[in-house]
C-alpha positions in Angstrom: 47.8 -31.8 18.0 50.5 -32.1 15.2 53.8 -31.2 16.6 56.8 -29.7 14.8 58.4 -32.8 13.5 55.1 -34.2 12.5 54.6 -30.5 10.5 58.3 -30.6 9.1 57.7 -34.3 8.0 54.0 -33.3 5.9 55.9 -30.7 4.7 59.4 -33.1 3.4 57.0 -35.8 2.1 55.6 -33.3 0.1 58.2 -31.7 -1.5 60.5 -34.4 -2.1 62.5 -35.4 1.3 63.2 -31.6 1.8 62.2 -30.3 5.1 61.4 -26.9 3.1 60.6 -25.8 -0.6 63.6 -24.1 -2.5 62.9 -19.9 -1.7 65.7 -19.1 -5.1 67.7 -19.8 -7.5 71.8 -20.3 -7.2 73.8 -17.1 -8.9 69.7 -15.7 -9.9 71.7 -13.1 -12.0 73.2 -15.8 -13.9 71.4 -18.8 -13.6 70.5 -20.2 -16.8 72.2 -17.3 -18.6 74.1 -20.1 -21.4 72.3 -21.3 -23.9 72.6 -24.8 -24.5 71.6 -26.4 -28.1 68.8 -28.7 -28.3 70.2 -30.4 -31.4 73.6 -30.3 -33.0 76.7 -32.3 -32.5 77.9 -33.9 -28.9 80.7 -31.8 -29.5 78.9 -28.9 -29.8 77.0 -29.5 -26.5 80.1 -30.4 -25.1 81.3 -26.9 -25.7 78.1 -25.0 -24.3 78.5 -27.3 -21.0 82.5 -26.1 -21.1 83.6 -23.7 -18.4 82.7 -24.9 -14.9 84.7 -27.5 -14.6 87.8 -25.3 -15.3 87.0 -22.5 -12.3 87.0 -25.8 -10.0 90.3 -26.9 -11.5 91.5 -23.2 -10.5 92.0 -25.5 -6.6 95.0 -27.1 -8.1 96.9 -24.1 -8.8 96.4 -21.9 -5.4 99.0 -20.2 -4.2 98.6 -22.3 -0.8 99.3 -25.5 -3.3 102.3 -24.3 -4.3 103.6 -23.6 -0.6 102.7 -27.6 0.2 103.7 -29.2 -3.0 106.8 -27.1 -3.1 107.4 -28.0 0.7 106.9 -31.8 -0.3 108.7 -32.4 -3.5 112.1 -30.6 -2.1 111.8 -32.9 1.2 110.5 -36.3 0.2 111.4 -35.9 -3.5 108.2 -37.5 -5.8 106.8 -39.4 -3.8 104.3 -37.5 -2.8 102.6 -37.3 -6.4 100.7 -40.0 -5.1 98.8 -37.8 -3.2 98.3 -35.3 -6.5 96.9 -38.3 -7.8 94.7 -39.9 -5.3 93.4 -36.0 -4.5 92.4 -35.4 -8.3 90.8 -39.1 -8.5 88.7 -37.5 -5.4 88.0 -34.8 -6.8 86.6 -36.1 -10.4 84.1 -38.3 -8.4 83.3 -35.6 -5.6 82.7 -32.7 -8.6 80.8 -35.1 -10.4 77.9 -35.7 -7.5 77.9 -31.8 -7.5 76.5 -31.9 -10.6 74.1 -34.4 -9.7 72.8 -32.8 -7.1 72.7 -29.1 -9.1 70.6 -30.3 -12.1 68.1 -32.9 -10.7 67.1 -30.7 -7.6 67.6 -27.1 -8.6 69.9 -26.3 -5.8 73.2 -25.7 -5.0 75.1 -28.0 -1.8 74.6 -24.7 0.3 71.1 -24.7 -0.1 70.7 -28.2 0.0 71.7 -28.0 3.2 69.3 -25.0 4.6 66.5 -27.0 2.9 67.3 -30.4 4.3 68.7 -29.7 7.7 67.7 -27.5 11.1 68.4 -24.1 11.2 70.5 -24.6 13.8 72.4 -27.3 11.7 72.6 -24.9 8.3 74.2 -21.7 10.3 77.0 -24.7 11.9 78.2 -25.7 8.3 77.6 -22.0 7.3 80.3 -20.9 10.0 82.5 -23.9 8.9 82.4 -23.0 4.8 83.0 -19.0 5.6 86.3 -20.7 7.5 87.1 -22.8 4.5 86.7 -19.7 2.1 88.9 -17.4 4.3 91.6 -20.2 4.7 91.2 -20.1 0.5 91.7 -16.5 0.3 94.5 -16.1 3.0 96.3 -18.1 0.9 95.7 -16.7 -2.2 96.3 -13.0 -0.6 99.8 -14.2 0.5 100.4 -15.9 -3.0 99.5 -12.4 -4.9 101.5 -10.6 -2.4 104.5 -12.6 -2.7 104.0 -12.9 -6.7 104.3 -9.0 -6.8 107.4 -9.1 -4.5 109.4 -11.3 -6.9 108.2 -9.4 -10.1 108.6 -6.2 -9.1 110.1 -5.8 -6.0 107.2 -4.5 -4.2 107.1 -5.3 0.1 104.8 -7.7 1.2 102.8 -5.9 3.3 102.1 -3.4 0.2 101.1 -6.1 -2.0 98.8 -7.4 0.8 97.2 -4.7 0.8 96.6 -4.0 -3.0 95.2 -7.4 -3.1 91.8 -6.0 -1.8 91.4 -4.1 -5.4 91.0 -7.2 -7.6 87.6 -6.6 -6.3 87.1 -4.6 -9.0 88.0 -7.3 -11.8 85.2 -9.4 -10.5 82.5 -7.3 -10.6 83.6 -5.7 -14.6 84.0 -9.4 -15.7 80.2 -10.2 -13.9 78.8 -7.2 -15.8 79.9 -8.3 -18.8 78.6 -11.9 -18.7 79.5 -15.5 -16.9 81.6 -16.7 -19.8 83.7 -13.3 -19.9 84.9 -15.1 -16.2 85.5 -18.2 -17.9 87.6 -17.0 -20.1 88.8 -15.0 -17.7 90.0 -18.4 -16.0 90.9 -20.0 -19.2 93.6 -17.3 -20.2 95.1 -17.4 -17.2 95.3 -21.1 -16.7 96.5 -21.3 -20.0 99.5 -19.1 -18.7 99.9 -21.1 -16.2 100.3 -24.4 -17.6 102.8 -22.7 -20.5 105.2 -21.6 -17.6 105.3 -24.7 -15.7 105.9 -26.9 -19.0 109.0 -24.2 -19.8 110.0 -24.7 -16.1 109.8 -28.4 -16.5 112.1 -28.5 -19.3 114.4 -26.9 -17.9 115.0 -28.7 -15.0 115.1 -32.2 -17.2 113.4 -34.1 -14.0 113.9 -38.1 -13.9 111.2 -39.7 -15.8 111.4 -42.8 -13.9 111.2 -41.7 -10.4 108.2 -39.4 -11.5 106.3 -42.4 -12.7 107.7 -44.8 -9.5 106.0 -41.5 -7.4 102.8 -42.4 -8.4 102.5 -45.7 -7.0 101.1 -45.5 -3.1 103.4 -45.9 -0.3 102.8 -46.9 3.6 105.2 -44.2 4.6 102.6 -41.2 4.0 100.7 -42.6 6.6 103.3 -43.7 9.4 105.2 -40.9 8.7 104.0 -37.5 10.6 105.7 -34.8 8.4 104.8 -36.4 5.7 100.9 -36.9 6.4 100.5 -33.3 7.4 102.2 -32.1 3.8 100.0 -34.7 2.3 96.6 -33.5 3.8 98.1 -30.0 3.0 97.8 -31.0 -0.7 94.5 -32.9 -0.4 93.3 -29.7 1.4 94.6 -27.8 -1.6 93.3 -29.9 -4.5 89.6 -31.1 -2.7 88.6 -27.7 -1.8 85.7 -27.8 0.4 84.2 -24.4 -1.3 84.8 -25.9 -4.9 81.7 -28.4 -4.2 79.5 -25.5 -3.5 81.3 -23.4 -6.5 80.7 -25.9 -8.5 76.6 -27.0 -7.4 75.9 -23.3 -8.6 78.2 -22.7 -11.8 76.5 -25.5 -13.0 73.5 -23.9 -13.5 74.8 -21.0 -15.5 73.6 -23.1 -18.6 70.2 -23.4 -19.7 69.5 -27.2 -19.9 66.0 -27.7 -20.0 63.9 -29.8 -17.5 63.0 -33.1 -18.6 64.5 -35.7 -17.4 66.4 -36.9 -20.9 67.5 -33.0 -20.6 68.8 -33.5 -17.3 70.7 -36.9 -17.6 72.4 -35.0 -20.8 73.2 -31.9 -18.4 74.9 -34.2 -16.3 76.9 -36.2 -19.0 78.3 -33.2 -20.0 78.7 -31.2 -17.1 80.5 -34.3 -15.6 83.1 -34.8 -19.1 83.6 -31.0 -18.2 84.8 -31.1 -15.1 86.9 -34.3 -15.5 88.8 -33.3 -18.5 89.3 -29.9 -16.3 90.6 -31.3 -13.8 92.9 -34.0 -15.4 94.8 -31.4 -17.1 94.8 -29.6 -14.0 96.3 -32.6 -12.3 99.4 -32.3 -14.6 100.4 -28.5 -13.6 99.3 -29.6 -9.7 102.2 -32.4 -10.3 104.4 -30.1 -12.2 104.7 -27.8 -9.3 105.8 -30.7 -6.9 107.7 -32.3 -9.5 109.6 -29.2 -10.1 110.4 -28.4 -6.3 111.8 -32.4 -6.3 113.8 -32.2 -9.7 115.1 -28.8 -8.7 115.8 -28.9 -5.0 115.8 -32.4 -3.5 118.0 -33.7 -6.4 120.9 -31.5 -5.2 120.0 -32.3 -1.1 118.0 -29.2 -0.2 115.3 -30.2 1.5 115.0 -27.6 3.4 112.6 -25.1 0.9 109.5 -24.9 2.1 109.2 -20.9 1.4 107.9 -19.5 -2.2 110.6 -17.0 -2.2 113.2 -19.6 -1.2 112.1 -21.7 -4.0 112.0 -18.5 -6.2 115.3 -17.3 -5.6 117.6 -21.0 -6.0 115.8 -21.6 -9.4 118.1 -19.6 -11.2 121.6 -20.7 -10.4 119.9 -24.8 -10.3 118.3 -24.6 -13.5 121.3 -22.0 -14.8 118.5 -19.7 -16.7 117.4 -16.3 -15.7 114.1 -16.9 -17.4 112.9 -19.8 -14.7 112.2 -16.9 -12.2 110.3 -14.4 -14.2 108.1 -17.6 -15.3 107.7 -18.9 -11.8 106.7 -15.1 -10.6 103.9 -15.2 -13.4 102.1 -18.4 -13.1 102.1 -17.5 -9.2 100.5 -14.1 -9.8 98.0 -15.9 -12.5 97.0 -18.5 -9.7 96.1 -15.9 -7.2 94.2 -13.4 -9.6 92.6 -16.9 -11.0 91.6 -18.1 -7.4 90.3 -14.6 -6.6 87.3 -15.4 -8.7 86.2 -19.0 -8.0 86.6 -17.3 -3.7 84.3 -14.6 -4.9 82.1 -17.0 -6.4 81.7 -19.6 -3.6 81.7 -17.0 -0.9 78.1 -15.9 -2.8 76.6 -19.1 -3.1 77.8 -20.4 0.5 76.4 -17.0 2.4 72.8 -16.9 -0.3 72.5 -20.7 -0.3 72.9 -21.4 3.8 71.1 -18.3 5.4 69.4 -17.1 2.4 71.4 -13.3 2.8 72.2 -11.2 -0.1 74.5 -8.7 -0.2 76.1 -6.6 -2.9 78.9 -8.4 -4.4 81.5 -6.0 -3.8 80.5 -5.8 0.0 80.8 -9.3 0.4 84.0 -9.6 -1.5 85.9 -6.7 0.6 84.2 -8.6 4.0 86.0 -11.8 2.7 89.6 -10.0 1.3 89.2 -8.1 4.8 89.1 -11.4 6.8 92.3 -12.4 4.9 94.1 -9.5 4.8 94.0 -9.0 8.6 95.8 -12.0 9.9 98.2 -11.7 6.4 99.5 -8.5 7.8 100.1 -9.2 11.0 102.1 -12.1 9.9 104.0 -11.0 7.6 105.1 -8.0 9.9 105.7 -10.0 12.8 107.3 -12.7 11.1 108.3 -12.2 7.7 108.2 -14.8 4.8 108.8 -17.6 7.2 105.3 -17.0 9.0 103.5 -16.5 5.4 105.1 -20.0 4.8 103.4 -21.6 7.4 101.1 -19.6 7.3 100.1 -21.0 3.8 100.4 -24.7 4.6 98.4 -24.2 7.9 95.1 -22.5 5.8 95.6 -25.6 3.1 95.1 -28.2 6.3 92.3 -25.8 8.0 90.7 -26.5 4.4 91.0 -30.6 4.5 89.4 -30.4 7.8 86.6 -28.9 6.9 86.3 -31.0 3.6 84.1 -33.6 6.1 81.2 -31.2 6.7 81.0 -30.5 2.7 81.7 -33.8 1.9 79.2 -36.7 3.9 75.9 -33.9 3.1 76.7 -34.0 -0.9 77.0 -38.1 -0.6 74.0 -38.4 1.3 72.0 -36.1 -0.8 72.9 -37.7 -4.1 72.2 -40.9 -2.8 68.6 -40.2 -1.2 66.3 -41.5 -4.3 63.2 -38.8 -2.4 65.6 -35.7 -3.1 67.3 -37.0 -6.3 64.8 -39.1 -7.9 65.6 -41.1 -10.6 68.8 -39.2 -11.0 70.1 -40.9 -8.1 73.6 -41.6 -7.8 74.0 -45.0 -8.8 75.3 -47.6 -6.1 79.1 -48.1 -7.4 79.1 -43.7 -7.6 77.8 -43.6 -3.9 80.2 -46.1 -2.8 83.2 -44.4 -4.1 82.0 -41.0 -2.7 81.6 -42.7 0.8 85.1 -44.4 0.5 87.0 -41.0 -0.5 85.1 -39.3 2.6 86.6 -42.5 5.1 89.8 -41.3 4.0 89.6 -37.8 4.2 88.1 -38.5 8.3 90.7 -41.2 9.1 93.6 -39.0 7.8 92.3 -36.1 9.9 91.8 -38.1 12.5 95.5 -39.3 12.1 96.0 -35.8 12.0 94.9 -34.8 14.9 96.3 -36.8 16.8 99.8 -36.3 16.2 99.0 -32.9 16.6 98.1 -33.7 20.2 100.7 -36.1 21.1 103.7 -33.6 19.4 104.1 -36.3 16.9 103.6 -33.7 14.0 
């Protein structure tokens, strides 16, 4: 009599090293909604694959980036931009296995894992990503509120609550089409990044202690403050629901399915996503930069609140226009991080327990989740408890990264699931290397969080 492993291991052997067949498609109201030309110029394919890779780079501008990056460049100056740089160098490789993983199996990391794993097993990392995505929005509830609060004056607790009406955005920009939402994202990015360069400028930063911030230092490890502010921006740049975002957007484009069709989906996809997110790397270090220029130049290292940092930009940088800029590009990032939530929360709750709800029901039981605790909060404690409020979702996120992280490398890597579109041996080992430093740093973390050291 055949037992339920033997059964389960018929049934993986037959479809590929999966315990179970794929039951549907990521985003089925999108998927394979892009065209993608079969002949033409690489440029011109490079411009159909265009798009995904930007809503991923959306991580690098979240609201909760801003409270870590702003926390760490007025206390320790630039020498956290280390961090910005090791993060996005994660990030480039990590995006670029979710790609694999989309196009040569048909699945997204969420359903990878309900196809691969126990039941049991799937609903665990289920729980875990629904964490990660409320930690995202908390933060990006908080950032919106506080964004409205410096441009127009309006309470926090008001603005908290208004957040839950960008609902409404989402689902006209879905109706219309998946590349209305990139554009969407583009725009606002765009914003973004114009704001920042204007704010940069103004502040006149020293070249030559930005570049020396780059180089890696033994004191972000041995030093307590400094590791929790540094997981606090890996948790912000490597966001643990941008690798299921990302395994599903990818398959808004119509690609074909041969395999020469394939390993041209993923050389594009992958040039997508890493020129994405190296320009996003420059507005993620523009914020820290910024904050070190600004404040620890002149000894305050004491800003670690958006507001703070809001109000002592004008008599630093002796303009009146440095506020109203810093006000916009934070409202941008939180209406910009509002769709890439909406988008991952989807894909995490279809792809792991195979639910489906309507859109604007899940989004409301997602903003609902983060307006809650925001509230609370900010009555109880004001713009101090938002501020840690922000940094402590951005480490709840680079906790979790783990559990997102080790199933995408061991997918890629498994030549049954991938095929010949296996990651190749120098791709897996890099994957693995990034995920022993994301475990030994929240390890580290842990640790001093135990002991009192942090």
């Amino acid at each position: 009599m055949k037992t339920d492993e033997f059964i389960l291991a018929e049934r993986a052997e037959k479809s590929g090293g999966w315990r179970q067949q794929a039951v549907a498609k990521s985003l089925a109201e999108v998927n394979g909604s892009i065209a993608v030309p079969s002949h033409g110029s690489r440029w011109r394919k490079l411009m159909a694959f265009t798009g995904p890779g930007y809503l991923v780079a959306v991580g690098y501008m979240d609201p909760g980036n801003w409270a870590t990056s702003i926390a760490g460049g007025s206390k320790f100056g630039y020498t956290l931009l280390v961090v910005a740089l090791v993060s996005n160098i994660m990030a480039i490789v990590l995006q670029s296995l979710c790609t694999r993983l989309a196009v040569a199996t048909g699945r997204d990391l969420a359903q990878a894992c309900r196809d691969a794993y126990s039941p049991a097993m799937s609903w665990f990392l289920w729980i875990g990503a629904e964490i990660a995505i409320c930690a995202t929005d908390l933060a990006e509830v908080i950032g919106t509120a506080i964004a409205l609060n410096l441009l127009f004056g309006m309470p926090l607790e008001i603005g908290v609550l208004l957040t839950a009406l960008d609902v409404f955005v989402v689902l006209y920009m879905q109706s219309k089409g998946f590349r209305w939402i990139e554009a969407y994202v583009l725009v606002l990015l765009g914003i973004i990044a114009v704001c920042f360069l204007m704010q940069i400028v103004l502040a006149d930063p020293e070249w030559g202690a930005v570049i020396r911030g780059f180089a890696p230092t033994t004191e972000i490890i041995t030093n307590p403050e400094m590791l929790y502010l540094s997981l606090g921006i890996m948790g912000a740049t490597v966001m643990p629901h941008n690798l299921y975002l990302h395994s599903g957007i990818v398959q808004t484009r119509k690609y074909g399915s041969n395999l020469e069709e394939k390993r041209e989906a993923i050389t594009y996809s992958t040039w997508d996503s890493t020129i994405a997110l190296m320009l996003a790397l420059a507005v993620n270090a523009s914020i820290l930069i910024l904050a070190a220029a600004t404040f620890h130049k002149v000894g305050r290292t004491d800003v670690v609140e958006i507001e703070q940092a809001e109000a002592l930009i004008a008599p630093l940088l002796g303009s009146t226009l440095a506020p109203i800029l810093f006000g916009v590009a934070l409202l941008c990032a939180g209406l910009n991080s509002t769709v890439t939530a909406t988008l991952a929360g989807q894909i995490v709750m279809e792809g792991f327990i195979n639910f489906r709800i309507r859109p604007w029901v899940r989004r409301m039981i997602t903003r609902g989740l983060a307006i809650i605790p925001a509230i609370i909060v900010t009555m109880l404690y004001g713009n101090k408890g938002t501020a840690n409020l922000l940094i402590l979702s951005q480490v709840v996120l680079s906790l979790q990264l783990p559990f997102a992280i080790v199933p995408l490398i061991m997918f890629t890597s498994d030549r049954k699931k991938m095929g010949a579109l296996r990651s190749p041996l120098w791709l897996t080992a890099s994957a693995w290397l990034v995920a022993l430093i994301v475990i030994f740093l929240n390890l580290k973390l842990i640790y001093d969080v135990a002991t009192g050291a942090a």
